[in-house]
Residue frames relative to the residue before (quaternion, step in Angstrom):
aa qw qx qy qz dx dy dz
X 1.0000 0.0000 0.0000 0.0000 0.00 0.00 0.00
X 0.7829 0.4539 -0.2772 0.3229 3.49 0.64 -0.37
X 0.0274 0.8391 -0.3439 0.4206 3.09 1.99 0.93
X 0.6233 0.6645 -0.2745 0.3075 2.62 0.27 -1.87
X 0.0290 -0.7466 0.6559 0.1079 3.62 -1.03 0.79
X 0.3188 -0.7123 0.6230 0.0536 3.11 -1.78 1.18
X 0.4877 -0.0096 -0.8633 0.1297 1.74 -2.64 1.03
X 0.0998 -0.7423 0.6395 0.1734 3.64 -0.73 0.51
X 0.4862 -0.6492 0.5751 0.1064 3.32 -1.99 0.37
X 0.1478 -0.8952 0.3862 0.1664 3.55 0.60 1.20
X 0.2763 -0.7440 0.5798 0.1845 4.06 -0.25 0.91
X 0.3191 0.7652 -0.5539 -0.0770 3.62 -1.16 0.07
X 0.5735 -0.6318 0.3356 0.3991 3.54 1.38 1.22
X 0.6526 -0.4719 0.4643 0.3686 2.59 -1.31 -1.76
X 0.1120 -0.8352 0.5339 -0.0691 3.15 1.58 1.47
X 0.5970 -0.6292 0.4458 0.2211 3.73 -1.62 0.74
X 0.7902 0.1889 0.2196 0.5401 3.06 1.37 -1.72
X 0.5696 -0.4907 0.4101 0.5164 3.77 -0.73 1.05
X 0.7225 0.3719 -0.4891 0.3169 3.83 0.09 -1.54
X 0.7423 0.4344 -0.4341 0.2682 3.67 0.40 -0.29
X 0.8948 0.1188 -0.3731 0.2146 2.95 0.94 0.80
X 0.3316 -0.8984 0.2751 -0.0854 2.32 0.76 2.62
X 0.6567 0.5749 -0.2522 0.4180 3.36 0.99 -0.80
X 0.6931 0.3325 -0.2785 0.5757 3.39 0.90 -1.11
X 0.7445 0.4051 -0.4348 0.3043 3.62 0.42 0.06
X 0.5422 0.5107 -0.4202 0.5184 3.45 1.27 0.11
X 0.4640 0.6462 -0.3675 0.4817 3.79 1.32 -0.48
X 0.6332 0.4337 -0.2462 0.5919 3.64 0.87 -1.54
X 0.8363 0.4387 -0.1802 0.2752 3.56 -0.03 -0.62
X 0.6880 0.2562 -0.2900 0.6140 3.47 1.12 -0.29
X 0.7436 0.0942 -0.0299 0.6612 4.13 0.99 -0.33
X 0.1407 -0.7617 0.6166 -0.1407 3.11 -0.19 1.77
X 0.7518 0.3377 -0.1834 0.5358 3.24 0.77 -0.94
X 0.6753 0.3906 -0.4138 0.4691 3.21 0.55 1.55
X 0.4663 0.4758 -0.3907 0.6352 3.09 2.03 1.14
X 0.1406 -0.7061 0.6744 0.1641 2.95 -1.45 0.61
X 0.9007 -0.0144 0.0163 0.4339 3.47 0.87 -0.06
X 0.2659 -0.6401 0.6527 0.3058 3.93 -0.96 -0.30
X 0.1144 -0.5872 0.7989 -0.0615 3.50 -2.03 0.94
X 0.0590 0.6925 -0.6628 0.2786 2.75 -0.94 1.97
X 0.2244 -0.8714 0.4356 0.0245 2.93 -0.75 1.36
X 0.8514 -0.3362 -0.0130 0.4025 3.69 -0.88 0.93
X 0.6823 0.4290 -0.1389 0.5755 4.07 0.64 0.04
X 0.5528 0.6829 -0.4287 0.2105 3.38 0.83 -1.09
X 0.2487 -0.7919 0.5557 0.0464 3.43 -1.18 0.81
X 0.6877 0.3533 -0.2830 0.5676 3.59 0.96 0.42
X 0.3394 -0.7817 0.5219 -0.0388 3.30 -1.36 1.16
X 0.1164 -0.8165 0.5403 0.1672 3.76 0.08 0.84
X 0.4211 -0.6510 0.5230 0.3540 4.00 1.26 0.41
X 0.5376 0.3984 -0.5469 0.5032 4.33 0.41 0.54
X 0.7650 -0.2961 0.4037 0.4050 3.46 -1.82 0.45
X 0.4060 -0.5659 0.6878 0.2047 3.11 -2.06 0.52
X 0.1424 0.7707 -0.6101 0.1160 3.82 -0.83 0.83
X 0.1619 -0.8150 0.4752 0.2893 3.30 -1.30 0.70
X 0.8335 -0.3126 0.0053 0.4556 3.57 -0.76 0.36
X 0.4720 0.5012 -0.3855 0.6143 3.66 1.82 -0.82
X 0.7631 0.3129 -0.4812 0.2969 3.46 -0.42 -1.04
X 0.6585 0.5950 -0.3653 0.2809 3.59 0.77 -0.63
X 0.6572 0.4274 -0.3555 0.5089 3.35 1.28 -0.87
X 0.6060 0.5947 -0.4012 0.3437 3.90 1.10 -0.33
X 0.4919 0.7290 -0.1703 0.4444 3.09 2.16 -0.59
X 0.5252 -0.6132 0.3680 0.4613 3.50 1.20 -0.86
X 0.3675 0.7937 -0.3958 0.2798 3.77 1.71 0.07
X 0.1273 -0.7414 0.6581 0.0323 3.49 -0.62 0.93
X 0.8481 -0.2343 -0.1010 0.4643 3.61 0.70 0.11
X 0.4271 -0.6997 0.4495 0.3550 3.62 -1.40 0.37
X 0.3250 -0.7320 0.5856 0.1247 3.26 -1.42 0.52
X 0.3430 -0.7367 0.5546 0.1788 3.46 -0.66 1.23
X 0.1316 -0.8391 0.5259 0.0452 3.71 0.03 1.17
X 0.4757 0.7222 -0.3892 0.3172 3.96 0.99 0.40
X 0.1084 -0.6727 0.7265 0.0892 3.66 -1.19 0.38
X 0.2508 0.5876 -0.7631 0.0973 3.93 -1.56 0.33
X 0.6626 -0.4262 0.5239 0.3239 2.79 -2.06 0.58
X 0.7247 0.2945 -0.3230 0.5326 3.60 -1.50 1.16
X 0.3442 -0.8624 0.3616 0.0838 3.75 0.62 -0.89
X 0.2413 0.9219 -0.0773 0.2930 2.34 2.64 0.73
X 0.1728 -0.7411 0.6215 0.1860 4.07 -0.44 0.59
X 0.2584 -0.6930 0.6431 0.1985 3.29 -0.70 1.44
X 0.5959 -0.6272 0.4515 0.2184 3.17 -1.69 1.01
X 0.4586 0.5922 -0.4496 0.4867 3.94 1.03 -0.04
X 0.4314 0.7058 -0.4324 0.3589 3.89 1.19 -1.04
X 0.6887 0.6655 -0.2644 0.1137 2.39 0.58 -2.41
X 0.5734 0.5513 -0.2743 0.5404 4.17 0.76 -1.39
X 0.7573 0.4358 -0.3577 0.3296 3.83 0.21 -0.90
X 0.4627 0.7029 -0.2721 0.4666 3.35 1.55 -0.98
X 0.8204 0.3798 -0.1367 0.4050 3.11 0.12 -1.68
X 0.6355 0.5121 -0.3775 0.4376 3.30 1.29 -0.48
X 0.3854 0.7819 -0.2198 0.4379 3.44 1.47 -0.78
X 0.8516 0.2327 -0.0509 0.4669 3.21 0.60 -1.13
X 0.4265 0.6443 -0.3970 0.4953 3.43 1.72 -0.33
X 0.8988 -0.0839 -0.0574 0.4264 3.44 0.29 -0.68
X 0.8995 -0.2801 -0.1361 0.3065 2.79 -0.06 2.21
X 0.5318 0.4599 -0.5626 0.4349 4.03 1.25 0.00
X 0.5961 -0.3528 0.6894 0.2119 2.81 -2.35 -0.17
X 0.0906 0.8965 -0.4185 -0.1136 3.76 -1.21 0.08
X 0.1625 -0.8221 0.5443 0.0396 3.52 -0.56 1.43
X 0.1334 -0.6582 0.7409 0.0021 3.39 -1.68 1.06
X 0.0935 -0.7581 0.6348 0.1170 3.14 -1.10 0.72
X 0.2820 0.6558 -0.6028 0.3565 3.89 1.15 1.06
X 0.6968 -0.3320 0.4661 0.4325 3.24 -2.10 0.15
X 0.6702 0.5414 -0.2692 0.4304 3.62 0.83 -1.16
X 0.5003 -0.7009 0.4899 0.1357 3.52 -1.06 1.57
X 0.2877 -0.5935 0.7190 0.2193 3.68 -0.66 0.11
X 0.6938 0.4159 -0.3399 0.4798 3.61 0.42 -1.33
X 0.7703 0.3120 -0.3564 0.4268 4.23 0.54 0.07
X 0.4378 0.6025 -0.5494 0.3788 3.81 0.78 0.80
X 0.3516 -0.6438 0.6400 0.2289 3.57 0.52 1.12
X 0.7996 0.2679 -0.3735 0.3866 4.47 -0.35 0.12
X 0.5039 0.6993 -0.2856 0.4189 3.16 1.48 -0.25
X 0.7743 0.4152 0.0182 0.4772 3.07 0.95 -1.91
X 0.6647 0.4009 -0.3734 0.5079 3.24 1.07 -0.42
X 0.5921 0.6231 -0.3580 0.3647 3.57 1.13 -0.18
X 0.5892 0.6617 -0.1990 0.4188 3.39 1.51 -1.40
X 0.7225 0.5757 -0.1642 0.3459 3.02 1.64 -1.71
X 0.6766 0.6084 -0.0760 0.4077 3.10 1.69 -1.08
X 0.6892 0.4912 -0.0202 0.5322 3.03 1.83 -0.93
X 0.1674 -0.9199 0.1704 0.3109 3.02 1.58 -0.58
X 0.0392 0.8676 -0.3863 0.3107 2.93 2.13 1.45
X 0.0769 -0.7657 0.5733 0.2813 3.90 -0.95 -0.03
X 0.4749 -0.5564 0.6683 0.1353 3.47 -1.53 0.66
X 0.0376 0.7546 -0.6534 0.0462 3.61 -1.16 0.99
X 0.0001 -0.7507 0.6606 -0.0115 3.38 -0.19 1.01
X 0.2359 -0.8339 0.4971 -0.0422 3.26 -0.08 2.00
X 0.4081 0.7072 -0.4384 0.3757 3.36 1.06 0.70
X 0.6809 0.4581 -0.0361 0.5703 3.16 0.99 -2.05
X 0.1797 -0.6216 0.7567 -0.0933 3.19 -1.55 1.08
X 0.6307 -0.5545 0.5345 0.0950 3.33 -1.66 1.38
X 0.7457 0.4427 -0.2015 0.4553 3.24 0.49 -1.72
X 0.3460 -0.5721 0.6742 0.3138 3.59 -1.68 0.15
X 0.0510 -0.5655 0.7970 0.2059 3.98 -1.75 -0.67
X 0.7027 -0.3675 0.5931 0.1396 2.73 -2.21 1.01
X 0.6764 -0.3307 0.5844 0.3028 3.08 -1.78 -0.49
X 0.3867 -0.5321 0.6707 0.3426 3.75 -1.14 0.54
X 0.2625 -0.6711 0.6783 0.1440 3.66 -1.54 0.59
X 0.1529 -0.6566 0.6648 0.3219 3.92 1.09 -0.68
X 0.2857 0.6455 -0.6183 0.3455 4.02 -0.20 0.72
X 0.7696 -0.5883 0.2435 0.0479 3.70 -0.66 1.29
X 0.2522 0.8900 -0.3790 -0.0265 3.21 0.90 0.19
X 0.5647 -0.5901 0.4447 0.3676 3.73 -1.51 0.08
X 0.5872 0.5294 -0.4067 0.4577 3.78 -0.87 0.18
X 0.1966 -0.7702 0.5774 0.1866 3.51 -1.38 -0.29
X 0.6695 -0.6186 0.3814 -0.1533 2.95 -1.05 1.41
X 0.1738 0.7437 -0.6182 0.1857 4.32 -0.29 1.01
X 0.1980 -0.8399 0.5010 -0.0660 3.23 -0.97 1.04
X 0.1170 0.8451 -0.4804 -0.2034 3.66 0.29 0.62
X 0.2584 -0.7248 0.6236 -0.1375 3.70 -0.92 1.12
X 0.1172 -0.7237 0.6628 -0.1525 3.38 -0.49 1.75
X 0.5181 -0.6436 0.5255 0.2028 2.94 -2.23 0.57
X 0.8148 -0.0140 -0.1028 0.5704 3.02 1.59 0.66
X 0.4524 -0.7380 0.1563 0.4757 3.61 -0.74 0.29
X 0.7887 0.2834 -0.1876 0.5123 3.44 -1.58 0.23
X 0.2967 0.7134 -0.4975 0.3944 2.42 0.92 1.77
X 0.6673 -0.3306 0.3494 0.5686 3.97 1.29 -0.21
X 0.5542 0.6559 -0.4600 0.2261 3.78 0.92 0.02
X 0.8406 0.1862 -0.4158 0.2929 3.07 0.95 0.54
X 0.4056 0.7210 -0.4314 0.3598 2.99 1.50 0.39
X 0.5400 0.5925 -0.2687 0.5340 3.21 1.66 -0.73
X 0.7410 0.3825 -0.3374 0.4368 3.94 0.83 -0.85
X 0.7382 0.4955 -0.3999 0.2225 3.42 1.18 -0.29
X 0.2441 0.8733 -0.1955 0.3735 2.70 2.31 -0.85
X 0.7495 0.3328 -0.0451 0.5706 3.56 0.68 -1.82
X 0.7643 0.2292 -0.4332 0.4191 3.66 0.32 -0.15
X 0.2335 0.7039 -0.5034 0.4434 3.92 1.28 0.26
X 0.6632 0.6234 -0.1631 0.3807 3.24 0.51 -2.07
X 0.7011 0.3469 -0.2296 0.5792 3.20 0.17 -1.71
X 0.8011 0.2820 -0.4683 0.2437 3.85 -0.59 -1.01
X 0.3502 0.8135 -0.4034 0.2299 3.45 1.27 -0.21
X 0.6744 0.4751 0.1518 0.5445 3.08 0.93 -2.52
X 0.5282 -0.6129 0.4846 0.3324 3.79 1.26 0.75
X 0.4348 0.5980 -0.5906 0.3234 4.51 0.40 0.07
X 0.3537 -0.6229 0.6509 0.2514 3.69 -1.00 0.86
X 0.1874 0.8317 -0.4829 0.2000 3.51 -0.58 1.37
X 0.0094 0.7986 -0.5970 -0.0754 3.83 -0.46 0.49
X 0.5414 -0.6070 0.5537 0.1781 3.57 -2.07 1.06
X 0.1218 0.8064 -0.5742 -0.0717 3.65 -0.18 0.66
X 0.3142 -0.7846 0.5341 0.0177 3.20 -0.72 1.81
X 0.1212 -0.8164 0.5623 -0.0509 3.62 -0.49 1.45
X 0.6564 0.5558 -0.1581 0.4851 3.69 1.33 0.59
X 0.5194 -0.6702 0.3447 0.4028 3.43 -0.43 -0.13
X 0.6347 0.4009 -0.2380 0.6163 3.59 0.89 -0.87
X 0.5117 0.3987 -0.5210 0.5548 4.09 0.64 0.15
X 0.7392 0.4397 -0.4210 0.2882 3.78 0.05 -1.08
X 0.4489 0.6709 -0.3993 0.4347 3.50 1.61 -1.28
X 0.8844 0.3942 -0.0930 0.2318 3.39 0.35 -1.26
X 0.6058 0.3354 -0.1607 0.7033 3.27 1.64 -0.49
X 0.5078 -0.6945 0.4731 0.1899 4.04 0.81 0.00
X 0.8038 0.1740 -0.2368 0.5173 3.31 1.22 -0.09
X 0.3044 0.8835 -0.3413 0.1012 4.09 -0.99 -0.95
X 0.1933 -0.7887 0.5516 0.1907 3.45 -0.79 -0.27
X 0.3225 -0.7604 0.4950 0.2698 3.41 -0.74 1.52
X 0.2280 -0.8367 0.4045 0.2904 3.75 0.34 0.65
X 0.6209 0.4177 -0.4410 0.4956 3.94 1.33 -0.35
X 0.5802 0.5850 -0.4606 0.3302 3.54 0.52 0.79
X 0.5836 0.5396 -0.3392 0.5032 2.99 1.90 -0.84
X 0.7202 -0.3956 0.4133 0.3925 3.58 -2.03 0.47
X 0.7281 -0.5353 0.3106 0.2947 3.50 -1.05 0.66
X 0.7215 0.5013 -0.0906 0.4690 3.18 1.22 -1.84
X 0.6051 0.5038 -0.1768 0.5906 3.86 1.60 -0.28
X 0.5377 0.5269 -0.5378 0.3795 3.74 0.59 -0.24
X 0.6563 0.3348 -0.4611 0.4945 3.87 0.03 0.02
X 0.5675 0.4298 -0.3947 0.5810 3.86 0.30 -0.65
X 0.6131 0.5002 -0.4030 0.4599 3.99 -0.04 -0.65
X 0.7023 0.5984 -0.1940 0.3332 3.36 0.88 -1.48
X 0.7728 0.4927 -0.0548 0.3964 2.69 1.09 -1.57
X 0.6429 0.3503 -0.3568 0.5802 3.52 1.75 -0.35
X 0.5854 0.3947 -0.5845 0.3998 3.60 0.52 0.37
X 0.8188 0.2213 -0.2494 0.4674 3.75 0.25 0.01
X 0.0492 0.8309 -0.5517 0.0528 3.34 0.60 1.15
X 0.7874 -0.3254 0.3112 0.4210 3.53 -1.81 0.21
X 0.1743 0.7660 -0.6053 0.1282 3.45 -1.32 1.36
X 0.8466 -0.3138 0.1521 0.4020 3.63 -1.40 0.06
X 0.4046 -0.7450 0.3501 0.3983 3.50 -0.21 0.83
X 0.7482 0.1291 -0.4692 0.4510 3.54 0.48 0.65
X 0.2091 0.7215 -0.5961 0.2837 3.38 0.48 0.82
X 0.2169 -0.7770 0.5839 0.0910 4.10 -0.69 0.81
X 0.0261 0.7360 -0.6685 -0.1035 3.63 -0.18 0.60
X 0.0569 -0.8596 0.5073 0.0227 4.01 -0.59 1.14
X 0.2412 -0.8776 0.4134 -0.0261 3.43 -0.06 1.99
X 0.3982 -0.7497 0.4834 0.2138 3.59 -0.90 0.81
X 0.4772 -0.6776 0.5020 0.2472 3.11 -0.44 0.63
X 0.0845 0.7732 -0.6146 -0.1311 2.71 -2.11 0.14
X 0.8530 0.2095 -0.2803 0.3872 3.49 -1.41 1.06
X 0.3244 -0.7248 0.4758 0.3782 3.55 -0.29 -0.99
X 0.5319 -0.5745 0.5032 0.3658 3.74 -1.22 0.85
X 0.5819 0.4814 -0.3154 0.5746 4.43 1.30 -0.74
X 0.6377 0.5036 -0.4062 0.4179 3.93 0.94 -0.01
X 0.2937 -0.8129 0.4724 0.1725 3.66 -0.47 0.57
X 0.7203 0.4112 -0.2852 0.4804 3.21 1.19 -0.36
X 0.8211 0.3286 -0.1503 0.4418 3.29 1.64 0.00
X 0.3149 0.8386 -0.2962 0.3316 3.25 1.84 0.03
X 0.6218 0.4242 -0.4013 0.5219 3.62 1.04 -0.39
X 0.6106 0.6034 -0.4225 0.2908 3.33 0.50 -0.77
X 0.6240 0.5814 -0.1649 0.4953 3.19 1.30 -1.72
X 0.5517 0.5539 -0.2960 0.5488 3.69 0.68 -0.84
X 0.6831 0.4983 -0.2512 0.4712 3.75 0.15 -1.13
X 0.6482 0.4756 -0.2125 0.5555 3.67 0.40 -1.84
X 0.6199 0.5426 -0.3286 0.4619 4.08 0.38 -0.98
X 0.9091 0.1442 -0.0822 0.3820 3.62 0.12 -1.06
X 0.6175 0.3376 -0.4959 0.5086 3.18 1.35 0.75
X 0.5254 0.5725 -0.4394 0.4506 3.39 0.83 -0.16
X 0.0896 0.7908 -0.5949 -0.1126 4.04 0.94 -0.44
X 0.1988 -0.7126 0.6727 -0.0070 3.35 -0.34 1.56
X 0.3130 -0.7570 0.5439 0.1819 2.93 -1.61 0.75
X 0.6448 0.0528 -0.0759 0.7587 3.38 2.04 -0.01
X 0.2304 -0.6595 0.7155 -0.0134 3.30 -1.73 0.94
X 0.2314 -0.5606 0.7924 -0.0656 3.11 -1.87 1.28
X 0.1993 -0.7494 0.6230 0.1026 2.99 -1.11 1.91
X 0.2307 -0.8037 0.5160 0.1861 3.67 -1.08 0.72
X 0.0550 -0.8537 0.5175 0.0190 3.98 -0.58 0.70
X 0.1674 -0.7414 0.5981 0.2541 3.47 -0.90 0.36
X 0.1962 -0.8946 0.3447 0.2060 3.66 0.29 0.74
X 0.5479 0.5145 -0.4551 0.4775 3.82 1.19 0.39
X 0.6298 0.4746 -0.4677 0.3992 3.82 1.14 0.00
X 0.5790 -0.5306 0.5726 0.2353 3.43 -1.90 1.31
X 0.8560 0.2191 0.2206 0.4129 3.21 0.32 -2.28
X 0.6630 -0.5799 0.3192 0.3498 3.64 -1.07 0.70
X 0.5288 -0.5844 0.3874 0.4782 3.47 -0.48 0.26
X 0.7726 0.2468 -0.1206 0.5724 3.67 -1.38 0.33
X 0.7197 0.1941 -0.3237 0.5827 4.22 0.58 -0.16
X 0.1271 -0.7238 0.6753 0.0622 3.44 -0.94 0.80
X 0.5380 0.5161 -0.4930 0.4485 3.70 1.10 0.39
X 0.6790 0.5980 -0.1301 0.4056 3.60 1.26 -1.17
X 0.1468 -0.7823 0.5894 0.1380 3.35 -0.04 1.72
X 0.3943 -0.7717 0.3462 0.3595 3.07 -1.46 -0.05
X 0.7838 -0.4150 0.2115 0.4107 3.66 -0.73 0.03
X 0.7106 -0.4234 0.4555 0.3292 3.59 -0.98 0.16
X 0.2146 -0.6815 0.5342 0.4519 4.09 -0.20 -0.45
X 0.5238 0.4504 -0.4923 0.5295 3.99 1.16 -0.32
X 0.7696 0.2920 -0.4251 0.3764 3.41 -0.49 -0.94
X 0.7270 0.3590 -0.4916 0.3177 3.73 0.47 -0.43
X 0.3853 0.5926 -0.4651 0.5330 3.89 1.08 -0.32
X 0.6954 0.4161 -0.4011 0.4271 3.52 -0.33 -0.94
X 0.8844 0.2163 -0.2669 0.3159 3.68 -0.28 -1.19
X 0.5522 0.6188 -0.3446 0.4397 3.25 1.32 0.12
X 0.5621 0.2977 -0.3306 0.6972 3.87 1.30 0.03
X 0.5929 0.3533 -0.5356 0.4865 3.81 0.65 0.53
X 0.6935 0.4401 -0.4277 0.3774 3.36 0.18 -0.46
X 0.7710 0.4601 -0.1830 0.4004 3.62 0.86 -0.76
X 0.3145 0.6407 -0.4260 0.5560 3.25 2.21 0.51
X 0.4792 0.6402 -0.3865 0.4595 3.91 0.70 -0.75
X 0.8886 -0.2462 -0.0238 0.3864 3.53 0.38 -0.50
X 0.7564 0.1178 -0.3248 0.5554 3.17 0.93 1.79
X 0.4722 -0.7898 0.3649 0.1419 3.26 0.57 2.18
X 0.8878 0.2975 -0.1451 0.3197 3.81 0.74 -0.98
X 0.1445 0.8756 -0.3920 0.2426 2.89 1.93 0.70
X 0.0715 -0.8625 0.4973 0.0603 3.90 -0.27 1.37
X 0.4334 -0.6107 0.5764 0.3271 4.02 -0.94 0.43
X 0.2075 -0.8197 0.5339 0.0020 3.79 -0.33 1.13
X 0.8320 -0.0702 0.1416 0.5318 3.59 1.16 -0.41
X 0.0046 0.7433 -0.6207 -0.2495 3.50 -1.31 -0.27
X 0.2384 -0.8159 0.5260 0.0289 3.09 -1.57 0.79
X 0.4630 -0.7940 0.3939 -0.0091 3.33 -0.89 1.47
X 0.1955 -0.6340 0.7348 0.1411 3.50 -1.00 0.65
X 0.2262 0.7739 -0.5847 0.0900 3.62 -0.31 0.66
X 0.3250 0.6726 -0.6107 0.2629 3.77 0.91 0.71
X 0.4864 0.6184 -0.4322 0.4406 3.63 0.88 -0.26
X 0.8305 0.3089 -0.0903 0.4546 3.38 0.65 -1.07
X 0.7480 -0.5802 0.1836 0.2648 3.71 -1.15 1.03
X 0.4018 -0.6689 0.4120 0.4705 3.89 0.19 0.20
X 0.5216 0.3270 -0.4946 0.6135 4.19 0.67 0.16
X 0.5466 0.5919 -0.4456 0.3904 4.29 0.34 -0.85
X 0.7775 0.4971 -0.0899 0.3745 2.79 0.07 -1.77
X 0.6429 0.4399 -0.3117 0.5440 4.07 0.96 -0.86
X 0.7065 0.5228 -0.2028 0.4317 3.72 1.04 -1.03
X 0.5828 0.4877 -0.2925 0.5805 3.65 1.39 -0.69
X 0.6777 0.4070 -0.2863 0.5415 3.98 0.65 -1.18
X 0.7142 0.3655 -0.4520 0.3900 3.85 0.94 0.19
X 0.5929 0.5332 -0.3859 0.4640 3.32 0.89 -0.72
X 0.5644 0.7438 -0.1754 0.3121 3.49 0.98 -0.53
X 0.6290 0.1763 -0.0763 0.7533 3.10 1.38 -1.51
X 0.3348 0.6324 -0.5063 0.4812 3.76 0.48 0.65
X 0.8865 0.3566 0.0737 0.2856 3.27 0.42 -1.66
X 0.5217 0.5001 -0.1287 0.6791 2.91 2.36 -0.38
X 0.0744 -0.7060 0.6294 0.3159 3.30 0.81 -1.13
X 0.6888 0.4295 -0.4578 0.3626 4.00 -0.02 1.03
X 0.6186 -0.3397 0.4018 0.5835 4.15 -0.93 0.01
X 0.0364 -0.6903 0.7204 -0.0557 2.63 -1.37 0.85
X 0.1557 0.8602 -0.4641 0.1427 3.42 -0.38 1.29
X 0.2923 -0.6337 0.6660 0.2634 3.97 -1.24 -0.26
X 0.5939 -0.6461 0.4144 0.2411 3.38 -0.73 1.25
X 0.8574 0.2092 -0.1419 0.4483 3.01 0.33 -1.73
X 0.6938 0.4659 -0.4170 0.3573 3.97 0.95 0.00
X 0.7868 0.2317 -0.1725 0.5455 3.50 1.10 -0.61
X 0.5039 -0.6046 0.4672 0.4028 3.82 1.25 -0.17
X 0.6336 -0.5556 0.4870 0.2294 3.49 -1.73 0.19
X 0.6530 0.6770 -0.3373 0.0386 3.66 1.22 -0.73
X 0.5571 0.6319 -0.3790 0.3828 2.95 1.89 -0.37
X 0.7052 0.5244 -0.3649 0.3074 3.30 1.05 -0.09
X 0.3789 0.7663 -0.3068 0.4184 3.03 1.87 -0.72
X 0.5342 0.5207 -0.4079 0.5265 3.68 0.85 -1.80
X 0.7749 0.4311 -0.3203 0.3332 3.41 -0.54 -2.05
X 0.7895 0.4492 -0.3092 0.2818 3.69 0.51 -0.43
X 0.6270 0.5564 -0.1779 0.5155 3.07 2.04 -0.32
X 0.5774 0.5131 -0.3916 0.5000 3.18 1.59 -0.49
X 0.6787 0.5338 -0.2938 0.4100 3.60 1.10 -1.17
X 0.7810 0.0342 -0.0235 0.6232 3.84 0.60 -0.94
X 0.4280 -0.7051 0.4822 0.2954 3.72 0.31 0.92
């Protein structure tokens, strides 16, 4: 992953909705100054707030490669894409996807890359295999963020907190389990990419045994109340063996993403089975906070919801990007130094 050449060009088609195009906006947002632009094609319904450019102006811009900044259910590369790509690489970018869908298996893609001598990163896939998860003890400590649903703030919330920590001198590492984390941190393991029977073992070698006050601070994924994603989350939970969890909510959603039958959960009941499930393999696992997407909701809304909230939980209750993480940080330092 750290290939990758910068300034990148952030693609997101004609995605419906900002969340689809989650990737290029966390891209814009944590390394801005490694965009030179957004490409959005005719329909598109989501706005990363950076210039419009097409693929020339970007490479006149200083782009060395495009980033596919999308997310959908299935992890698909619509086939209309397919022309921008290739143009992409005609004159002179590189190109990374971080969908289920390969770049390296569009037989026009690849033969183009090959010819050109461009490279394709499909920053999903991973060479390596993992083992099983053993749940066996490890040294170091351990943060989990864990939502009531996906793309809900789990990582904006995990990077948020290890920001925090390196800030304040805490020996602490981001472990990006996703595609738009790896984009951003250069390394990781997309764990819903990995075989079923390996997603703890996966877990477990991205946050392996470390100094005992060393914080390794993992992004979550999906939700245990998500059906189409709950194993994943389950997996990521017990190898990761957190030693504290940060619940993440978006608090203007009814229903799971992508299910529009599927209400969502409760924040007790989902707090609750989530520090059961992560009791399996580390009994003193503690809930340190919750965190909020509340851009949906009014700044007097939003101050009045994050109280009633930590009222009702009895823990911080915060929004990353309006009030910051520190109040949880305290609560997490007072509890497990």
């Amino acid at each position: 992953m750290t290939d990758i050449r910068y300034p990148c060009l952030l693609f997101i088609g004609d995605v419906g909705d900002q969340i689809g195009a989650k990737t290029a906006c966390a891209i814009a947002h944590w390394w801005p100054d490694r965009c030179v632009g957004q490409l959005r094609l005719t329909g598109c319904r989501a706005d990363l707030g950076i210039r419009d450019l097409t693929v020339r102006e970007a490479v006149a811009a200083g782009a060395r490669t495009m980033i596919i900044g999308t997310v959908n259910v299935g992890g698909n590369l619509p086939e209309h894409w397919h022309a921008t790509i290739l143009e992409a690489l005609e004159v002179g970018m590189d190109v990374a996807c971080g969908l289920h869908a390969r770049l390296s298996e569009i037989p026009a893609v690849e033969a183009a890359a090959q010819r050109l001598g461009r490279q394709l990163f499909d920053v999903r896939h991973q060479p390596r295999t993992f083992g099983c998860g053993t749940g066996v003890k490890r040294s170091g400590k351990r943060l989990l963020a864990v939502g009531t649903d996906c793309s809900s703030g789990k990582m904006y919330t995990a990077l948020s907190i290890h920001k925090a920590m390196v800030a304040r001198g805490i020996k602490a590492d981001f472990r990006a389990t996703g595609q738009t984390g790896i984009l951003i941190a250069g390394s990781g393991v997309c764990v819903d990419a990995v075989v079923s029977d390996f997603v703890s073992g996966a877990a477990e070698h991205l946050t392996p045994a470390n100094d005992p006050d060393h914080w390794d601070v993992i992004e979550g994924q999906g939700s245990l109340f998500h059906p189409s994603a709950s194993g994943v989350t389950l997996g990521l939970t017990h190898g990761s063996q957190p030693d504290a969890l940060v619940l993440c909510h978006e608090p203007t959603r009814t229903r799971m993403r992508g299910l529009p039958d599927q209400p969502l959960p409760g924040l007790r009941e989902c707090l609750e089975l989530n520090l059961m499930t992560a009791r399996l393999t580390n009994k003193h696992v503690r809930c340190v906070g919750v965190s909020m997407n509340t851009s949906g909701l009014t700044e007097e809304a939003s101050s009045d919801y994050l109280r009633r909230t930590e009222q009702e939980l009895g823990v911080p209750c915060v929004d990353p990007i309006r009030t910051g993480v520190s109040r949880i940080l305290d609560h997490l330092l007072h509890l497990l130094g």
